[in-house]
KEMARDREN-478511 format. One record per residue (C-alpha): x, z, y; residue in one letter. Coordinates in pm, whole numbers, plus 50000, padded with zeros to 5 digits. Layout:
N
X | Z | Y | A
...
% end
This chain:
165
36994 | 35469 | 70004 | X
37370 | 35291 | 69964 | X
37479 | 35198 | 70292 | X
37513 | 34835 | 70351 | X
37733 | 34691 | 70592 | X
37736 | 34234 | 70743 | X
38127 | 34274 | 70647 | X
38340 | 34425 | 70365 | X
38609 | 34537 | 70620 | X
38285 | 34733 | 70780 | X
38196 | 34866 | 70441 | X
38579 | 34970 | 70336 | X
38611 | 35092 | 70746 | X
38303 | 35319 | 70621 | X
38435 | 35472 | 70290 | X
38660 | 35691 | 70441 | X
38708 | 35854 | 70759 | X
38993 | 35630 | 70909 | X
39237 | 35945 | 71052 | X
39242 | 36101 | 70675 | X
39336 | 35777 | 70463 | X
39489 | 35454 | 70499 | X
39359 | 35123 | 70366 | X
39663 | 34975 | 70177 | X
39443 | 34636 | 70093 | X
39121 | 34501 | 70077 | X
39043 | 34152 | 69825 | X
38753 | 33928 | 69839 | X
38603 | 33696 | 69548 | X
38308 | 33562 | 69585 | X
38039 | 33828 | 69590 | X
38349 | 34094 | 69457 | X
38516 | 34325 | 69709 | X
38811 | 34577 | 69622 | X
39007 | 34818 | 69833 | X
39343 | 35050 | 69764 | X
39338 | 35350 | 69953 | X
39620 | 35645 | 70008 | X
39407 | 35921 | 70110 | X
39683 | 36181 | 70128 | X
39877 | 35930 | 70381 | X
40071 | 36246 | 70575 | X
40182 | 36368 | 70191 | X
40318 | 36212 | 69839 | X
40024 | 35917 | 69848 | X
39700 | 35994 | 69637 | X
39621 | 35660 | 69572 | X
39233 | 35554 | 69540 | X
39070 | 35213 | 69442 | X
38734 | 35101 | 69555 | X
38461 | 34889 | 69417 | X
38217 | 34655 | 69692 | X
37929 | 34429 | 69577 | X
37771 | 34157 | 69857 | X
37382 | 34161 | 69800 | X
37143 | 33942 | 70003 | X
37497 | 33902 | 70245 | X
37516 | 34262 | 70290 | X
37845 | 34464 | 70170 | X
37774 | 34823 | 70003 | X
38007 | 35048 | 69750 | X
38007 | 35063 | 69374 | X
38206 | 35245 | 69142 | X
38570 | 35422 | 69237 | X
38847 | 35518 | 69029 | X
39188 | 35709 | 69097 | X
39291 | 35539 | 68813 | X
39376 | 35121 | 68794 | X
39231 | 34919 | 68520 | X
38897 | 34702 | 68436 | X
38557 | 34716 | 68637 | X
38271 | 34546 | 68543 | X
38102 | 34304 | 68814 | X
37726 | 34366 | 68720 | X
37545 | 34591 | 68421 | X
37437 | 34260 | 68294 | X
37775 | 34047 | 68209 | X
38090 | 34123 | 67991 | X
38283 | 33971 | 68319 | X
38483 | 34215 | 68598 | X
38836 | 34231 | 68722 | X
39138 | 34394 | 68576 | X
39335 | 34560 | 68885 | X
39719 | 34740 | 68812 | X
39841 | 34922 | 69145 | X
40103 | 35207 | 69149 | X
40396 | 35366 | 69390 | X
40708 | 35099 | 69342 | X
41002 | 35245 | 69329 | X
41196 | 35275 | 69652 | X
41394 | 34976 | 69824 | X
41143 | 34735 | 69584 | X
40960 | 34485 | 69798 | X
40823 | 34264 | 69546 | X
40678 | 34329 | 69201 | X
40572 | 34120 | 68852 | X
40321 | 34167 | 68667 | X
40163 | 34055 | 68300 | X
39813 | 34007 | 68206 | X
39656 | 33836 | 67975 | X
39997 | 33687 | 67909 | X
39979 | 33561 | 68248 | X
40292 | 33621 | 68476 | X
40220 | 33688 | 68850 | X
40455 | 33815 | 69171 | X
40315 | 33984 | 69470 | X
40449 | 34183 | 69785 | X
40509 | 34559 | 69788 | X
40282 | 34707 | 70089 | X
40417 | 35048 | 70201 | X
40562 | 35131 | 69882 | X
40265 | 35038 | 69660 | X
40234 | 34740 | 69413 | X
39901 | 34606 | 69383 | X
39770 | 34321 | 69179 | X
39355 | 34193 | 69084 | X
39244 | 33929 | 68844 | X
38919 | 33862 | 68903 | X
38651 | 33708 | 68660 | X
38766 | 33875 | 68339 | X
38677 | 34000 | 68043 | X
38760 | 34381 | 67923 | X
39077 | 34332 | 67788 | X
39282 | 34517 | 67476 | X
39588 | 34561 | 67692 | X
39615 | 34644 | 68051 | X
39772 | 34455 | 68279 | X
40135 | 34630 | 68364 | X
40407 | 34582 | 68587 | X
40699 | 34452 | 68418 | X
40978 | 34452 | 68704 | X
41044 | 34540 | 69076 | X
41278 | 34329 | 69362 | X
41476 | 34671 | 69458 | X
41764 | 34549 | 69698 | X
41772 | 34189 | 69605 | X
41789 | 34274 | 69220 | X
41538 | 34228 | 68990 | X
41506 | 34584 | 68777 | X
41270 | 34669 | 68472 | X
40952 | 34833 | 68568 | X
40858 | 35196 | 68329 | X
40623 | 35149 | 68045 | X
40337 | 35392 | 68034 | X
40495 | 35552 | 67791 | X
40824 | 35667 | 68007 | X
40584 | 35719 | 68311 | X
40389 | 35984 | 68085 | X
40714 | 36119 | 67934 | X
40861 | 36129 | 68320 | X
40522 | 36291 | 68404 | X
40521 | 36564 | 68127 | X
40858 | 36644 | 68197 | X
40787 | 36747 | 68576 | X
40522 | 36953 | 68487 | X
40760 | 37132 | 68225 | X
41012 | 37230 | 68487 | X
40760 | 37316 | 68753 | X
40605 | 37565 | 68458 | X
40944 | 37687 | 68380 | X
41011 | 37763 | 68763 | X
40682 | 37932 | 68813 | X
40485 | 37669 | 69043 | X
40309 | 37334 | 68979 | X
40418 | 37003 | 69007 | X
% end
C-alpha cells in the first residue's frame, strides 16, 4: 500500500529521510504536487524531482525522475506538467525560461533554477532555460547541446587521467 499523508509537505517530509537530502521546493496545483530534491546535499548536488497526487484529500507519491521534463497527471488524460530545473551557474540569482513560446523569470534557490507549468500537454520541445542574472548581468544560458558537449568532454579527460568524472 502507497503511503498517504493529510498534507503534501507530510508526504514530501516522508520521501526521504530529512538528514540525507534537502527539499529545494515543493509546488501545489490543484490535486498536483511536485518536489526538487538534492539528495547528495554534503557533495556536488544529485538533483531529484518528485511526483504527488491528492486522492479523497490524502497526499501519496507517483512517479520520480532524476531527469526534468513532462509528467502526465492521470493514465487517463493527454494533460501533465512540463518542469525544467538544473544547477545555475554561480553568482546567478534569477533565471528565464521558454516554453511553449511562453517567457517566464523565477528565483535561483541554493544554486538551482527551477520552473513547472502545470496543465499541459506533452510537448515537441522542452522547456529550457534561456539566460541567468549572474552579478547584475543578464548572461546566455547553455543549450543542451553545449551541456552534452561540456559533459562528454569531462568524462574524456577523467578517462585520459585514469579516474571518472
Amino acid at each position: 500500500m502507497i503511503p498517504q499523508f493529510a498534507t503534501l509537505a507530510d508526504a514530501v517530509q516522508a520521501t526521504f529521510p530529512p538528514d540525507e537530502c534537502r527539499v529545494l521546493a515543493i509546488k501545489e496545483h490543484g490535486d498536483a504536487g511536485y518536489a526538487l530534491f538534492d539528495t547528495r546535499p554534503t557533495g556536488d548536488p544529485y538533483l531529484y524531482e518528485v511526483h504527488y497526487l491528492r486522492q479523497d484529500g490524502l497526499w501519496s507519491e507517483g512517479g520520480s525522475s532524476n531527469g526534468s521534463g513532462w509528467h502526465r497527471f492521470h493514465l487517463d488524460t493527454d494533460r501533465g506538467m512540463e518542469t525544467v530545473w538544473g544547477e545555475a551557474p554561480p553568482g546567478a540569482d534569477r533565471a528565464r525560461f521558454e516554453f511553449a513560446r511562453e517567457m517566464r523569470e523565477e528565483a535561483v534557490v541554493h544554486g538551482v533554477y527551477i520552473a513547472v507549468w502545470w496543465d499541459v500537454a506533452c510537448p515537441e520541445v522542452h522547456a529550457e532555460p534561456t539566460e541567468f542574472g549572474v552579478n547584475g548581468k543578464w548572461v546566455r544560458a547553455p543549450t543542451r547541446a553545449e551541456l552534452f558537449e561540456a559533459q562528454r568532454e569531462a568524462w574524456r579527460r577523467a578517462r585520459e587521467a585514469g579516474g571518472a568524472a
